[in-house]
C-alpha positions as CSV (number, residue, x, y, z in Angstrom):
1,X,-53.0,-84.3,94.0
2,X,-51.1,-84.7,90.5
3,X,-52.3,-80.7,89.6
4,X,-50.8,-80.2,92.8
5,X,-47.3,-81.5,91.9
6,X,-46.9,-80.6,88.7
7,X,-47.6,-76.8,89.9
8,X,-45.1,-77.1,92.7
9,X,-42.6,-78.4,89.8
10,X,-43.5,-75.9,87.6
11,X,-42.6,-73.3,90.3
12,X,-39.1,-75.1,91.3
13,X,-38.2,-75.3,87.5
14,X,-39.2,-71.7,87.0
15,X,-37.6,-70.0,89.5
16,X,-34.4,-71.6,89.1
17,X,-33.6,-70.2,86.0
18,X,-30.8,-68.2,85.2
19,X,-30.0,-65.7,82.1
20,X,-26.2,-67.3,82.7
21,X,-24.9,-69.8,79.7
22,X,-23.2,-72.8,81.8
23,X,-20.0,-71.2,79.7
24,X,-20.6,-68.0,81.1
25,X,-19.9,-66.2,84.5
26,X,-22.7,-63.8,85.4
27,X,-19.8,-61.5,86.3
28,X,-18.4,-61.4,82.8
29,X,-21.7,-60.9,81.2
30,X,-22.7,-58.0,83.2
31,X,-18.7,-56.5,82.0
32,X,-19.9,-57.1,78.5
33,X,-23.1,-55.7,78.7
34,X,-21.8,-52.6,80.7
35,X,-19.4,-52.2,77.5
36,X,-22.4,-51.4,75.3
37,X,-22.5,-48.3,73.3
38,X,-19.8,-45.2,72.6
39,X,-16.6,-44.7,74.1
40,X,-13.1,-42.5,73.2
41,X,-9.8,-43.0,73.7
42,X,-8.6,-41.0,76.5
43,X,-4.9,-42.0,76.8
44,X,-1.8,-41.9,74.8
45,X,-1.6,-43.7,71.8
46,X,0.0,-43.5,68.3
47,X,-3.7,-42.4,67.4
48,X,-4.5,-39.0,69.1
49,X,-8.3,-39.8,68.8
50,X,-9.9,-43.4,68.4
51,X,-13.9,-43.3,68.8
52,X,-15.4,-46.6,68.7
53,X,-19.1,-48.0,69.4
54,X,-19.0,-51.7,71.5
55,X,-21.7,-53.8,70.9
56,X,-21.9,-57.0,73.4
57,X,-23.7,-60.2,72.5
58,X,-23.7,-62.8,75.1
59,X,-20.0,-62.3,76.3
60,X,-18.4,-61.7,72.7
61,X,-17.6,-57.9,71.9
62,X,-17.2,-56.1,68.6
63,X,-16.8,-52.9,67.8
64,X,-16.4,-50.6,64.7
65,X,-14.9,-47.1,64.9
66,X,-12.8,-44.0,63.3
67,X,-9.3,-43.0,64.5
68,X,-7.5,-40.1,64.0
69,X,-4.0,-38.6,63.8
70,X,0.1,-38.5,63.0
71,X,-1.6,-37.4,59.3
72,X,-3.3,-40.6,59.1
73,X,-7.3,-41.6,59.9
74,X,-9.6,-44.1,59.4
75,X,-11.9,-47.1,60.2
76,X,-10.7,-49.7,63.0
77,X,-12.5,-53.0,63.7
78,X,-12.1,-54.9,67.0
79,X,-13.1,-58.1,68.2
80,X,-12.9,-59.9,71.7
81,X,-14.5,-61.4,74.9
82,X,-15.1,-60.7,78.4
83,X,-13.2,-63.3,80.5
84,X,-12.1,-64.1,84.1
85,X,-8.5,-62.9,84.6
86,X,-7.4,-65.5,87.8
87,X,-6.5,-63.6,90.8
88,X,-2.5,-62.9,90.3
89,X,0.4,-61.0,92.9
90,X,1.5,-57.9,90.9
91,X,5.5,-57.9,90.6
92,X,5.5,-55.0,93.2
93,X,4.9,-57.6,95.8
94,X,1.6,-55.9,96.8
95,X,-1.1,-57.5,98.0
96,X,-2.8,-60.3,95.5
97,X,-5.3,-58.8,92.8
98,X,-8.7,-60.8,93.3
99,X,-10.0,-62.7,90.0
100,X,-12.5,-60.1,87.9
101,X,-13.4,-59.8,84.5
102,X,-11.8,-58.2,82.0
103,X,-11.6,-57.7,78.4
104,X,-9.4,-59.1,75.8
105,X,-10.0,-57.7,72.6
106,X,-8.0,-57.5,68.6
107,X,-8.3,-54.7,67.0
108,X,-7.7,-53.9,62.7
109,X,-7.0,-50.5,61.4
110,X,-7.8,-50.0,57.9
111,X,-3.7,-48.9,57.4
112,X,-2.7,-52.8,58.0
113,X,-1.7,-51.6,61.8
114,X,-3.2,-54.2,64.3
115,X,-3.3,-54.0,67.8
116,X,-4.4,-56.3,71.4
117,X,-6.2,-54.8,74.1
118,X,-5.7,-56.5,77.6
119,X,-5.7,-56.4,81.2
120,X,-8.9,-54.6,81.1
121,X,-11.1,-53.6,83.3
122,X,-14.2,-50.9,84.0
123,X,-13.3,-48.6,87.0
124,X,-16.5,-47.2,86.8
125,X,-19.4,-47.6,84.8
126,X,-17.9,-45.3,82.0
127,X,-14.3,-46.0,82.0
128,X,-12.3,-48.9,81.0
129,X,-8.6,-49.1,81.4
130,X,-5.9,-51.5,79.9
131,X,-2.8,-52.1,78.4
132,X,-3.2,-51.5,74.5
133,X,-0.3,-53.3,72.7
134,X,0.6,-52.6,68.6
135,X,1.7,-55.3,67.4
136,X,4.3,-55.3,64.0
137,X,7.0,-57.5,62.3
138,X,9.3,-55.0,63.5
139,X,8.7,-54.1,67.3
140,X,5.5,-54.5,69.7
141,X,4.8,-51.2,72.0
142,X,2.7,-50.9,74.5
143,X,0.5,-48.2,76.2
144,X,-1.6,-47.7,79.5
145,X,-4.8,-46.3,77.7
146,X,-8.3,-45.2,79.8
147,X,-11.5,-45.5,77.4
148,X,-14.6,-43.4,78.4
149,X,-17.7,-43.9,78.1
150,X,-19.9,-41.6,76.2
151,X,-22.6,-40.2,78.0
């Protein structure tokens, strides 16, 4: 009767487990893992080219790339994390935008520029677009950009 039990327990426990931290949404890990490997800059930017490998560990994301162009090129870092963006009504008065993940993300060029990625999201499994913001003492400009995935 006890073997009995503690089988039956065993089995519960077992298959309640879930790869999920308590911190983290299953959504938002499944963003950051989709974010894995090569991608390109496919929008306008101040850089003409920007190529930059994402690597996802739990829902953190780094990355460490080259970027190109305006007579200048380089190495860029960046550094971020997938997280739920709450469901919002655009100013357009449309209909309300449901609660997703997205991707909020620094990044460091190696010329002192820096710049923050947000309002990101994958429309697709190989493209990611968001609003990429440079940031200086001067003057902050912004750009829609589209990232794609490298095949």
């Amino acid at each position: 009767m006890r073997f009995c039990f503690v089988l039956l327990a065993g089995l519960l426990l077992g298959g309640c487990s879930d790869k999920c931290a308590p911190s983290e949404s299953c959504a938002n890990l499944e963003f950051a893992n989709a974010l894995d490997g090569s991608w390109t800059l496919a929008g306008t930017a101040p850089y003409q080219s920007l190529r930059i490998q994402f690597t996802a560990n739990g829902t953190r994301v780094s990355g460490t790339g080259t970027y190109g162009g305006l007579g200048r090129s380089g190495v860029v870092k960046a550094l971020g994390d997938v997280e739920t963006q709450p469901a919002f009504f655009p100013p357009s008065g449309a209909a309300e935008i449901p609660a997703r993940a997205s991707l909020v993300m620094d990044f460091s060029y190696d010329d002192g520029t820096s710049a923050h990625l947000d309002q990101s999201w994958l429309t697709g499994a190989d493209t990611l677009r968001g609003v990429l913001s440079f940031i200086s003492p001067q003057n902050a400009v912004s750009y829609g950009v589209v990232f794609v995935k490298a095949p």
